[in-house]
C-alpha positions as CSV (number, residue, x, y, z in Angstrom):
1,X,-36.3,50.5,7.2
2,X,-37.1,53.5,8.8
3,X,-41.0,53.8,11.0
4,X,-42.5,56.2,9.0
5,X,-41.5,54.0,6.0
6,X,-43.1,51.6,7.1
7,X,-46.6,53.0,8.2
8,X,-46.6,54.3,4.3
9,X,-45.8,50.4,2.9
10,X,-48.3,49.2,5.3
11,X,-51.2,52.1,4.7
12,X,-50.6,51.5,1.0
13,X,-50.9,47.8,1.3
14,X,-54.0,47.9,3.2
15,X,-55.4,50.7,0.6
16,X,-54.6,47.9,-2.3
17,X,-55.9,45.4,-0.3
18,X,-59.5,46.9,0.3
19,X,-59.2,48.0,-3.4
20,X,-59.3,44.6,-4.8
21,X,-61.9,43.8,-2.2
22,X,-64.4,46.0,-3.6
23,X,-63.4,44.8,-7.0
24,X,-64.4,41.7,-5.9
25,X,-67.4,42.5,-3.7
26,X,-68.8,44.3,-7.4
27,X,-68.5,41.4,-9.4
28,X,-69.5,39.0,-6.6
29,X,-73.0,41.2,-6.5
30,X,-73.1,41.8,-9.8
31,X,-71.8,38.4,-10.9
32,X,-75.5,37.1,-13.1
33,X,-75.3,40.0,-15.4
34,X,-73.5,38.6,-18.8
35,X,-73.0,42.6,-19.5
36,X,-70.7,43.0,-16.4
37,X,-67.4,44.6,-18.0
38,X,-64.4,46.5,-16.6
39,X,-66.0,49.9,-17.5
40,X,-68.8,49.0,-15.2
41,X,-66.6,48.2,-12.3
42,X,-64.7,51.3,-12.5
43,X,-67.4,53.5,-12.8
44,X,-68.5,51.9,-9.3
45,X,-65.3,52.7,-7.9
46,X,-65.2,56.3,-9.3
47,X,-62.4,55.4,-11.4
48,X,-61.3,55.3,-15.0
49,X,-61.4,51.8,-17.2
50,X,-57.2,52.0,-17.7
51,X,-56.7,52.8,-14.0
52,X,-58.4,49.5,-13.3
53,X,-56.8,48.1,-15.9
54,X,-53.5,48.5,-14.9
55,X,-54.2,48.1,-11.1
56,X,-55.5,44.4,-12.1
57,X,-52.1,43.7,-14.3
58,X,-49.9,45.2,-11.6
59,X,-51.0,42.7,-9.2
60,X,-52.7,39.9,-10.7
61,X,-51.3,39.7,-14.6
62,X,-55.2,40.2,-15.6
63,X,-57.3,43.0,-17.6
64,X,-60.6,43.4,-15.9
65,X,-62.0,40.9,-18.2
66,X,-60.0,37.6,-17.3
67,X,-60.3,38.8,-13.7
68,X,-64.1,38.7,-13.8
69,X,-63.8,35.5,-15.5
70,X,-62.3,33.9,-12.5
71,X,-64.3,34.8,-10.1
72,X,-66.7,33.4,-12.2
73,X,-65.2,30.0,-12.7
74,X,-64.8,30.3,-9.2
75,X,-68.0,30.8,-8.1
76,X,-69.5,27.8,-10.3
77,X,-66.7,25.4,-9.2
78,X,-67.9,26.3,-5.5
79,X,-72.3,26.0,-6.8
80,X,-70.6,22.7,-8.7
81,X,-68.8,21.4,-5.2
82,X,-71.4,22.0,-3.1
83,X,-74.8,22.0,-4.6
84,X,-76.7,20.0,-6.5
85,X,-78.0,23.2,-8.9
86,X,-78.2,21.8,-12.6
87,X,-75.3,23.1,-14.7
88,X,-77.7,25.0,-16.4
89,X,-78.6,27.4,-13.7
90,X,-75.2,27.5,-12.3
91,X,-74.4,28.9,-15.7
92,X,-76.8,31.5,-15.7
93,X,-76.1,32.3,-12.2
94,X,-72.4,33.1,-12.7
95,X,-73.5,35.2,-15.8
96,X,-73.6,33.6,-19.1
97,X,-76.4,33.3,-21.1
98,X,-75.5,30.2,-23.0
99,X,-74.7,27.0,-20.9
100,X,-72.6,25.5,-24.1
101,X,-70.2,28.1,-23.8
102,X,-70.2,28.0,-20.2
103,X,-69.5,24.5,-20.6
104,X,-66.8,25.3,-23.5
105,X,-65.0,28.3,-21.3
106,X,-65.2,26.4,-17.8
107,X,-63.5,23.1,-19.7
108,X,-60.7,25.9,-21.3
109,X,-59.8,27.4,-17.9
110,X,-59.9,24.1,-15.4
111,X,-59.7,21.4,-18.0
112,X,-62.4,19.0,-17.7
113,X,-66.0,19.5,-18.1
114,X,-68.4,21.1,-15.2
115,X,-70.2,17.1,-15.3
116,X,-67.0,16.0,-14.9
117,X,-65.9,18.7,-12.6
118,X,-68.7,17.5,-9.8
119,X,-68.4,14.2,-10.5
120,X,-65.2,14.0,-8.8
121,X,-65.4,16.1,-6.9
122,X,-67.8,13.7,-5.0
C-alpha cells in the first residue's frame, strides 16, 4: 500500500464518517417530528433522496426510512433505561403520534414491549 493511497482511504473514511454524523445529528434534532423522511434529510445535506439512499445501503443495509427508525428505537430504549418519562411522552418524543403503534413498532424491532423493556431493564 503505497502513502498517497493511503491518505485517499483515510480522507475518504473520515469524509463518510462525518457524513453519517450529520445524518445522525439531523435526525437526532429533528427526531419529534413524525413527518421526518429521507427527502428532508437530504435536502439538509444539499443532496439528492437516492444519493442518501444508496449512501445508507452501502454502509448500513438501510433506506433512509429504517435508518431513522433506529435511531428512534434507540433513543426511547435510552428515555426507557434511564428515565422515568411515561411511555406516552417517550413516544411522542422520538416522533410518533400514536403511542399504540409505538408500542406495536418498538415490540417488532426489539421484541418485547416498552413496559417490559424498562421493567428489566431495572
Amino acid at each position: 500500500m503505497t502513502f498517497l493511497y493511503f491518505i485517499r482511504y483515510s480522507f475518504k473514511n473520515m469524509n463518510q464518517a462525518y457524513f453519517f454524523k450529520q445524518v445522525q445529528q439531523i435526525i437526532e434534532e429533528n427526531i419529534k417530528n413524525p413527518n421526518l423522511k429521507g427527502q428532508f434529510i437530504a435536502n439538509k445535506l444539499s443532496i439528492s433522496r437516492m444519493h442518501l439512499h444508496r449512501k445508507l445501503r452501502t454502509y448500513y443495509q438501510k433506506n433512509a426510512s429504517e435508518f431513522i427508525l433506529d435511531v428512534r428505537i434507540n433513543k426511547a430504549k435510552q428515555l426507557l433505561i434511564n428515565t422515568n418519562i411515561p411511555i406516552l411522552i417517550i413516544s411522542q418524543q422520538i416522533g410518533f403520534k400514536d403511542p399504540s403503534y409505538f408500542s406495536k413498532v418498538f415490540k417488532k424491532v426489539v421484541r418485547v414491549t416498552p413496559s417490559s423493556y424498562r421493567k428489566a431493564r431495572f
